[in-house]
C-alpha positions as CSV (number, residue, x, y, z in Angstrom):
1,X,45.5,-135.4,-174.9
2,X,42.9,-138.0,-174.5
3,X,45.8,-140.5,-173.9
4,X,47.5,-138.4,-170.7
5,X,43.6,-138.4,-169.4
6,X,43.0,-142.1,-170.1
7,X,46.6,-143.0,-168.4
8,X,45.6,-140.2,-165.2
9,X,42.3,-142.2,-164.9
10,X,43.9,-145.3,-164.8
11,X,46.6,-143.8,-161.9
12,X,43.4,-142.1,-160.1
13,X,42.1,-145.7,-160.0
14,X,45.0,-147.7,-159.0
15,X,45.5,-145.2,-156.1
16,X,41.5,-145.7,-155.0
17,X,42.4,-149.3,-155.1
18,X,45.7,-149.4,-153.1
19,X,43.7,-147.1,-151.0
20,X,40.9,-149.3,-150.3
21,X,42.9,-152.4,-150.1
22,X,44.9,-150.8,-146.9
23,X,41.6,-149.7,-145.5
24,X,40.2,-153.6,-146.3
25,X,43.8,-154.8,-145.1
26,X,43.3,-152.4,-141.5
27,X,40.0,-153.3,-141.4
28,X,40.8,-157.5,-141.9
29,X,43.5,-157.0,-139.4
30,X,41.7,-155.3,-136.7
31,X,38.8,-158.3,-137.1
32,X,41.3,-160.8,-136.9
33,X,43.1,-159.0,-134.0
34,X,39.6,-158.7,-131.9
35,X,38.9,-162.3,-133.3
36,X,42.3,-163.5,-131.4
37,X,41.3,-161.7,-128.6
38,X,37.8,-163.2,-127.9
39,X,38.7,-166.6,-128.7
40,X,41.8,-166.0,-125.8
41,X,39.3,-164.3,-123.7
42,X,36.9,-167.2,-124.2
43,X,39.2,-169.4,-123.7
44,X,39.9,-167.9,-119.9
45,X,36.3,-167.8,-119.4
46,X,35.6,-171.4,-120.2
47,X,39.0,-172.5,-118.2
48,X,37.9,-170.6,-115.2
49,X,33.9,-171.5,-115.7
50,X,35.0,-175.0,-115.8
51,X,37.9,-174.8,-112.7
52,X,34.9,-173.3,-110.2
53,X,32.2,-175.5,-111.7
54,X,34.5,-178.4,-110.8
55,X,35.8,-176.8,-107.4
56,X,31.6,-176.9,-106.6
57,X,31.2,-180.4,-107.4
58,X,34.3,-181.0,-104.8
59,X,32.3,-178.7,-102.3
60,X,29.3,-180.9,-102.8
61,X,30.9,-184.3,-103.2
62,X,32.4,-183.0,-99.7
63,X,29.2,-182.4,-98.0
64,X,27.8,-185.0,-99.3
65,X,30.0,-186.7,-96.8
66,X,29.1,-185.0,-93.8
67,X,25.2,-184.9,-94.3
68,X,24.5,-188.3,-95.4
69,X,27.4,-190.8,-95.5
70,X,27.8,-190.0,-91.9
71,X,31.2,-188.5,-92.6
72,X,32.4,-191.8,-93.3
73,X,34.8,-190.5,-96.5
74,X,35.4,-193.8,-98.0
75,X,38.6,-193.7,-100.4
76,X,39.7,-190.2,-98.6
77,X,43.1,-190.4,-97.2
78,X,43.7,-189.3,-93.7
79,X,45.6,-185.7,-93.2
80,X,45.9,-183.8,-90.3
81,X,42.5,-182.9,-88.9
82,X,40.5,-184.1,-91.3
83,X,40.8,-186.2,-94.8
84,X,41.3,-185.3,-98.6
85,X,40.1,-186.6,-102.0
86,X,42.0,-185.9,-105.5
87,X,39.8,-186.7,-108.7
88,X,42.0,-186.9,-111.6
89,X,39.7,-186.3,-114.3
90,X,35.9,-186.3,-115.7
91,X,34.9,-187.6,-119.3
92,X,33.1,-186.4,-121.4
93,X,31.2,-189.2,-123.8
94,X,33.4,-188.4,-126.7
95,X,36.7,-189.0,-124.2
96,X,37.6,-185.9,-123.9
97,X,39.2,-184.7,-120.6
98,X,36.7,-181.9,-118.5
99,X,39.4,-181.3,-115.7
100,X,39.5,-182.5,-111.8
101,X,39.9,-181.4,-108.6
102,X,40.9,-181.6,-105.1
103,X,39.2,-181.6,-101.9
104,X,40.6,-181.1,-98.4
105,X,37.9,-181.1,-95.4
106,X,39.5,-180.3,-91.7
107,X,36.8,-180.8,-89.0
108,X,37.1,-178.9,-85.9
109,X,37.9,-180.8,-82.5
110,X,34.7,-180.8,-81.3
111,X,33.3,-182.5,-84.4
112,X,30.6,-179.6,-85.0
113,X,32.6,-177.5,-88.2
114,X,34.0,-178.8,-90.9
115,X,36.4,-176.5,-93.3
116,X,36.1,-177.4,-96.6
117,X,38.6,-176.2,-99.4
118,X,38.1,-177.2,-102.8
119,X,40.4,-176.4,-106.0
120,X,38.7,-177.1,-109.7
121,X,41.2,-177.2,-112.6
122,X,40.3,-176.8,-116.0
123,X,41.7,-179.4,-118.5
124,X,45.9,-180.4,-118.8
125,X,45.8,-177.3,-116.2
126,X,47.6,-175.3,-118.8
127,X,46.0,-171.8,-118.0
128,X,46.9,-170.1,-115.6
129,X,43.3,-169.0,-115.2
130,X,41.9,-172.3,-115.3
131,X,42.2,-173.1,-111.6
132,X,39.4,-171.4,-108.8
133,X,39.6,-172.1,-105.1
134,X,36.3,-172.3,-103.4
135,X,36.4,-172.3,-98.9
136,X,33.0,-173.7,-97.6
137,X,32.9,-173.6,-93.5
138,X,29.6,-176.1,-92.5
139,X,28.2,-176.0,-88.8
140,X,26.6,-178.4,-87.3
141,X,23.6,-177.9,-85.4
142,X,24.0,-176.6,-82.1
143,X,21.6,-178.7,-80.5
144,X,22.0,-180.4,-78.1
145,X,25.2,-178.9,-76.4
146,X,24.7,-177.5,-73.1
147,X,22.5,-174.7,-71.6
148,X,22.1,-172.0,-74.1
149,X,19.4,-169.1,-74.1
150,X,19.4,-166.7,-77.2
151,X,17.9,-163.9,-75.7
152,X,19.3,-160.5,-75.7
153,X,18.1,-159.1,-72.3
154,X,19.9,-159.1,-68.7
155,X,19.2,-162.6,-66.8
156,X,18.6,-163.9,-69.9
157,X,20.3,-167.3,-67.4
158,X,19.5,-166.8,-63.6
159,X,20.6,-169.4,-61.6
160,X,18.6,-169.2,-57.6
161,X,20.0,-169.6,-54.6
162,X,21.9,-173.0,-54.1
163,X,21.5,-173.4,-57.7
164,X,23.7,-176.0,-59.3
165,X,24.9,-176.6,-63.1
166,X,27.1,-180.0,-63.5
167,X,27.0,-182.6,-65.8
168,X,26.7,-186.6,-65.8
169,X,27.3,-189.2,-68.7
170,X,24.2,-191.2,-68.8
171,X,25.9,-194.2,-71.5
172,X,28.2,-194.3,-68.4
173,X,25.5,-195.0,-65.8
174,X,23.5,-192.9,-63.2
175,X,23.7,-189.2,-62.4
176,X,25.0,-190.1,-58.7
177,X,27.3,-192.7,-60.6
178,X,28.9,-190.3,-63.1
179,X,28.4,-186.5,-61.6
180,X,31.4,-184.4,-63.2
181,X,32.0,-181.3,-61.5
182,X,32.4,-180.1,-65.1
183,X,31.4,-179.8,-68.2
184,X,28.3,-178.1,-67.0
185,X,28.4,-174.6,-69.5
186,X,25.8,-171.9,-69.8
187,X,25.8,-169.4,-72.6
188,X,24.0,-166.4,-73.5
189,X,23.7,-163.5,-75.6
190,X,21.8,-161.7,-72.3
191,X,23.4,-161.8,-69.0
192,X,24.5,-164.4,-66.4
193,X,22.3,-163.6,-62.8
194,X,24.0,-166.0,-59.9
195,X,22.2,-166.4,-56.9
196,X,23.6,-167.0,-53.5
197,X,26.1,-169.9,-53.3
198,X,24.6,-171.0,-56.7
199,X,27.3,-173.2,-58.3
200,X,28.5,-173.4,-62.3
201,X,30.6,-176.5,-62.5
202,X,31.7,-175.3,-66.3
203,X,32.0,-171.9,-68.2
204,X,29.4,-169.2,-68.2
205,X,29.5,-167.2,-70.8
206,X,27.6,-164.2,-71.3
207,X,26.9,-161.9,-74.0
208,X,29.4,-159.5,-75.8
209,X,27.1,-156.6,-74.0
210,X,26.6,-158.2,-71.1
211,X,30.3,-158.9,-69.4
212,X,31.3,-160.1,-66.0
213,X,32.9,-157.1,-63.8
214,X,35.8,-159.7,-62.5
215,X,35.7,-163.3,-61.8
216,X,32.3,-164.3,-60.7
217,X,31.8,-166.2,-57.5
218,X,31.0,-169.8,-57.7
219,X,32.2,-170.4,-61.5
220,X,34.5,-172.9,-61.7
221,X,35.5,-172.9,-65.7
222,X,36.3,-170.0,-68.2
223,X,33.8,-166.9,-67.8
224,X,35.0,-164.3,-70.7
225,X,32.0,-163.6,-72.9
226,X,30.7,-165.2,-76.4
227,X,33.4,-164.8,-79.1
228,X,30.1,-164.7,-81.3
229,X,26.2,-164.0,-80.9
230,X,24.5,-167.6,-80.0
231,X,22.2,-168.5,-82.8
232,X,19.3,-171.0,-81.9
233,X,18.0,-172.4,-85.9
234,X,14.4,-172.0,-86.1
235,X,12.3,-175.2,-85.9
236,X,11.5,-175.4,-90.1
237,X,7.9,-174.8,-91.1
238,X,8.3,-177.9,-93.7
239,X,8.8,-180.0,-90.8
240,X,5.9,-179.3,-88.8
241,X,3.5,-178.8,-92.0
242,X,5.4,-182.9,-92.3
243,X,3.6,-183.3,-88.7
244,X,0.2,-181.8,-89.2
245,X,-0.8,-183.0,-92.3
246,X,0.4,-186.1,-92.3
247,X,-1.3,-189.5,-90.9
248,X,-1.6,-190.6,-87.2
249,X,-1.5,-193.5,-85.2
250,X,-4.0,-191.8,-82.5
251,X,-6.4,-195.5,-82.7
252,X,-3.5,-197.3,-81.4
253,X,-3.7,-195.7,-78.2
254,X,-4.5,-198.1,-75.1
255,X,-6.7,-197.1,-72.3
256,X,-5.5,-198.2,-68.6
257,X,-8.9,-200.3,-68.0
258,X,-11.2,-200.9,-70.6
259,X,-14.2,-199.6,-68.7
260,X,-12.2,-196.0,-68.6
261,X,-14.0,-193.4,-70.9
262,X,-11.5,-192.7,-74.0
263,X,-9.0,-189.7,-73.1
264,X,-9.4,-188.4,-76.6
265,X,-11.6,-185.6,-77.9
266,X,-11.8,-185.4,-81.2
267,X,-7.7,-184.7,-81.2
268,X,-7.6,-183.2,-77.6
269,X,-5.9,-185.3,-75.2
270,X,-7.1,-185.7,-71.6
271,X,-6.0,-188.4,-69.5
272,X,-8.6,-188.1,-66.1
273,X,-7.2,-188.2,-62.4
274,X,-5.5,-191.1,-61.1
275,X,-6.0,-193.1,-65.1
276,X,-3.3,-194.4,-67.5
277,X,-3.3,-194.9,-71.0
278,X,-0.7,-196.3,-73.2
279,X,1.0,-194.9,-76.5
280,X,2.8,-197.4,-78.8
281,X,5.5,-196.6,-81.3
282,X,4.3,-194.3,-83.9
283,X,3.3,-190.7,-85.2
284,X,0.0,-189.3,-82.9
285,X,-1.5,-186.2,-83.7
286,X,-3.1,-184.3,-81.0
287,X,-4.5,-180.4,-80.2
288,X,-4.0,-180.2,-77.0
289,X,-2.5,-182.8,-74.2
290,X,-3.4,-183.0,-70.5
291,X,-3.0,-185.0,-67.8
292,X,-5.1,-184.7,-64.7
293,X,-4.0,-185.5,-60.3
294,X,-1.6,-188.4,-61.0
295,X,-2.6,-189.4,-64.2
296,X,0.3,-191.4,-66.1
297,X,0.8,-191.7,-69.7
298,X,3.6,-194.6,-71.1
299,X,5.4,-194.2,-74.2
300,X,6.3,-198.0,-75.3
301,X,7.6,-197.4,-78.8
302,X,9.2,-195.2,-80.8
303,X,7.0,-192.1,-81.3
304,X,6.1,-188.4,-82.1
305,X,3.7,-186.5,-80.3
306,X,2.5,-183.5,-82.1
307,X,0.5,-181.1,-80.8
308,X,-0.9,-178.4,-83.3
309,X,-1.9,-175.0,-81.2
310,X,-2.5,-176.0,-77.9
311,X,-0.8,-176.0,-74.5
312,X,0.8,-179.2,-72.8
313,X,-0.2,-179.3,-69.3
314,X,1.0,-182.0,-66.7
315,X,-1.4,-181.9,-63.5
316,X,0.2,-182.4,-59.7
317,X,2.4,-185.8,-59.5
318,X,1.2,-187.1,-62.9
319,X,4.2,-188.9,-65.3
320,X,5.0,-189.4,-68.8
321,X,7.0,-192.7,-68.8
322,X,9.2,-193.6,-72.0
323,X,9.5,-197.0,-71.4
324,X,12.4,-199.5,-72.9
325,X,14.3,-197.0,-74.3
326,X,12.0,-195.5,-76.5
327,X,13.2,-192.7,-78.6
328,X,10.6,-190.4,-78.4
329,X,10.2,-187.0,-80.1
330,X,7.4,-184.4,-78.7
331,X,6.8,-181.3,-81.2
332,X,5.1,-178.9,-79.9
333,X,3.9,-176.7,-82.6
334,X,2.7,-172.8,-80.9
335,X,1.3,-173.8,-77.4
336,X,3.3,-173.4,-73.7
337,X,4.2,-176.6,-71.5
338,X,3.0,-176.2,-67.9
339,X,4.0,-179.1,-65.8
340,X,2.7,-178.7,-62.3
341,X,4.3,-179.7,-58.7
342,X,5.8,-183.2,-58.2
343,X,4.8,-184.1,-61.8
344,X,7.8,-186.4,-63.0
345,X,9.1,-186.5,-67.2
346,X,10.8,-189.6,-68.7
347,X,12.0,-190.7,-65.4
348,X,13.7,-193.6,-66.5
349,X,17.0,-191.6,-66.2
350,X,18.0,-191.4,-70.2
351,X,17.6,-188.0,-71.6
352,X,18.9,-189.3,-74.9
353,X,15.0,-190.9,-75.0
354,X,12.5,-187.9,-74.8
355,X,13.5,-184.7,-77.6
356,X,11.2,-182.0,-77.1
357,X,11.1,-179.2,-79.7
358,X,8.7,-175.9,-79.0
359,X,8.0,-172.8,-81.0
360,X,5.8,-171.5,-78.1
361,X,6.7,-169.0,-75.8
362,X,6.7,-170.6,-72.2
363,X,7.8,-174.1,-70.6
364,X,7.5,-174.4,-67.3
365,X,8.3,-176.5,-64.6
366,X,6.8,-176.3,-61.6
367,X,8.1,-176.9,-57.6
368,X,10.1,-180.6,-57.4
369,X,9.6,-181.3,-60.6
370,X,12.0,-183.9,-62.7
371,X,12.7,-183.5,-66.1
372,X,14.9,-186.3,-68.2
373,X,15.6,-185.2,-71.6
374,X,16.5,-182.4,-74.2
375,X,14.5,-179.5,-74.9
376,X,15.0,-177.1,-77.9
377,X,12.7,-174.2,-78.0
378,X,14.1,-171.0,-79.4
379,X,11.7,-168.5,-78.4
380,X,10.5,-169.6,-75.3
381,X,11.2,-168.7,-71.3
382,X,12.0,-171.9,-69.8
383,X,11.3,-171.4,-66.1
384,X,12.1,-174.2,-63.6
385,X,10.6,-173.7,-60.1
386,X,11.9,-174.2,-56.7
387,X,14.4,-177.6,-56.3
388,X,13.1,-178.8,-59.5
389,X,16.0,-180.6,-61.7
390,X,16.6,-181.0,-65.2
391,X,18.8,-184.1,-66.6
392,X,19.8,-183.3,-70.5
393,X,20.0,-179.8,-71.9
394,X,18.3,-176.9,-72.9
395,X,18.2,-174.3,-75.5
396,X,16.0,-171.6,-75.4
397,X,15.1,-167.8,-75.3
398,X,15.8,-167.6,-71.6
399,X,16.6,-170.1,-68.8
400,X,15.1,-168.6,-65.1
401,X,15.9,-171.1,-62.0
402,X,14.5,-170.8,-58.5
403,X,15.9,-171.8,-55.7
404,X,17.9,-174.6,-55.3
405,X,16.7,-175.4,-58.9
406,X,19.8,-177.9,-60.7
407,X,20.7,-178.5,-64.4
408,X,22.5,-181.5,-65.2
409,X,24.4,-181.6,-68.6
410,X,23.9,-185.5,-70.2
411,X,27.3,-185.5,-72.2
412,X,25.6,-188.4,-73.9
413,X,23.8,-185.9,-76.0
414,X,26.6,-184.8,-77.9
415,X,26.3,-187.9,-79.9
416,X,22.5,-187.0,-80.6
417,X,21.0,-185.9,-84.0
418,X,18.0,-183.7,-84.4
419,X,14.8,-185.2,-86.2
420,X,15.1,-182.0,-88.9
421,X,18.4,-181.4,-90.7
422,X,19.2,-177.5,-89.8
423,X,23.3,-178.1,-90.2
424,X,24.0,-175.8,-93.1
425,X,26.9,-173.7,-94.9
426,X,28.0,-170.4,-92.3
427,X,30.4,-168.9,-94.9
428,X,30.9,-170.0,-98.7
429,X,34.4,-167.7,-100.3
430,X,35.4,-167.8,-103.7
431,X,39.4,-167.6,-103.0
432,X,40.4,-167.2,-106.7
């Protein structure tokens, strides 16, 4: 009896064990089933962690070109529209391979977007999900281009009566010597006002809300509406802060006659009737700047004129001369430009030679005014009085002309860089 007991013990227990040994055995391969899993699903992570970590350094590698090598793309090789880099592999210090990637850029025909498509692959390429596409579309800045007002309202652009808009080629010679009944475009998200035989020798294009009935009079290129709202980049707050708190060059400036009383206060700027002064290259920091009755102020160097808060006012026939072909930048930083009858602005004739960027609200230009140069102030009315005439371009809130009031496009501004970088990536898709 105790024998049959003994030998049903002994069957109880080898059962328990066969029992847990299955369960141990299911168990064991479930881990190593879920262990197979994770190290395949690692093994996609890392492939595709590493296919769009290396697609971004082609992105960057890319841009890098544009922004700061000029878009020179030394070692690319030429395809259509654009050029193309293949980087075979990276190292890492132990000599193992990290992967590659390629890199197409196509650069639109007017040299102002570039299309950038990069692929990353993870190492030997040998999963499928170790490859990620990255499409980067970078727009250049939009100034300067033509005449371009952002605003949102009707007449945002009024031309007056006997108003023209052409343009010129100053690299090419004089206004007179290089008119082009062309090339002179306005643009707007507001609407296009035309006065009486008022003349656009280029497209005029108004906003998506605002659309021409039919074929306005005295538009000689396209006149269909914006394909997309204009966008005027803010003037950046680093870049002014650059301005105002950096160091000046205000004890270089030279008085007309020695015996004339100094035409700074503190850092206000006022130039008396009938006196000159003289600014030479550099950085000059100023609150306010005014000219008085025929006062004349030459720019002889290089320079940028700041002025922090106040207003910019230009008395009756006074003149800012920019003298040997002095690049020169005026920033104004929250204060209106109010240049008065007569009163004459870089009148050498090279717009390329006077930027001026405004985050005030008003530039005007009075009666017979003449204006040389690029202005881009986004949130300002930029009013130009009775037969005055601006050579360069403009971009700003609104553009209002009076009568027999012209614009002349410079298409040597194209080639033109701002002084702050405001170019930037539009659209950035992950494809794969």
């Amino acid at each position: 009896m105790k024998t049959a007991i003994k030998h049903k013990r002994k069957g109880f227990v080898l059962i328990i064990a066969l029992f847990a040994t299955s369960i141990a055995l299911i168990l064991l391969l479930s881990y190593i089933s879920r262990v197979v899993t994770d190290y395949k699903l690692t093994s996609k992570i890392y492939a595709s962690t590493t296919a769009l970590n290396l697609a971004e350094a082609g992105i960057e590698r890319a841009l890098w070109e544009i922004r700061w090598n000029g878009s020179a793309f030394n070692g690319w090789t030429t395809i259509t529209g654009g050029h193309a880099i293949s980087v075979n592999s990276f190292q890492s210090l132990n000599g193992q391979n990290m992967g590659d990637y390629d890199v197409n850029v196509v650069i639109s025909a007017d040299g102002m977007t570039a299309t950038v498509t990069a692929t990353g692959y993870a190492p030997n390429r040998t999963v499928s999900e170790g490859k990620r596409v990255i499409k980067v579309v970078y727009a250049g800045h939009n100034f300067p281009q033509t005449f371009s007002a952002a605003g949102n309202t009707a007449g945002a652009i009024r031309l007056g009566t006997q108003g023209r808009v052409d343009s010129y080629n100053s690299d090419l010679g004089t206004y007179a010597a290089t008119k082009s009944n062309s090339k002179g475009d306005l643009s707007t998200n507001g609407s296009i006002v035309l006065g009486t035989q008022a003349r656009v020798y280029g497209d005029a294009r108004p906003g998506a809300d605002f659309p021409f009935s039919s074929k306005p009079r005295g538009v000689y290129g396209t006149w269909g509406t914006l394909a997309a709202p204009l966008v005027l980049d803010p003037i950046p707050q680093d870049y002014l802060d650059g301005l105002k708190n950096g160091a000046n060059d205000n004890a270089n400036i030279v008085k007309g006659r020695a015996s004339d009383p100094s035409p700074l206060n503190g850092y206000a700027f006022n130039l008396g009737s009938q006196k000159t002064a003289t600014l030479p290259g550099g950085t000059y920091h100023f609150t306010s700047l005014n000219l008085s009755t025929q006062a004349t102020l030459n720019v002889t160097g290089p320079s940028t004129i700041y002025v922090d808060s106040g207003d910019i006012t230009l008395g009756i026939q006074t003149k800012i001369n920019i003298v040997n072909t002095s690049a020169t930048n005026i920033v104004l930083d929250g204060g209106n430009i109010d240049v008065h009858v007569q009163a004459s602005i870089n009148n050498n004739g090279v717009p390329k030679d006077l930027m001026i960027y405004s985050t005030g609200s008003t530039i005007k230009l009075t009666t017979q005014s003449h204006f040389f140069g690029a202005i881009y102030a986004p949130n300002a009315d930029i009013i130009l009085k009775t037969q005055g005439e601006i050579y360069g371009s403009i971009s700003g809130k609104t553009i209002l002309c009076g009568t027999q009031a012209s614009l002349h496009f410079d298409r040597a501004l194209l080639n033109m860089s701002p002084v702050f970088e405001s170019s930037g990536v539009s659209s950035w898709q992950e494809m794969t």
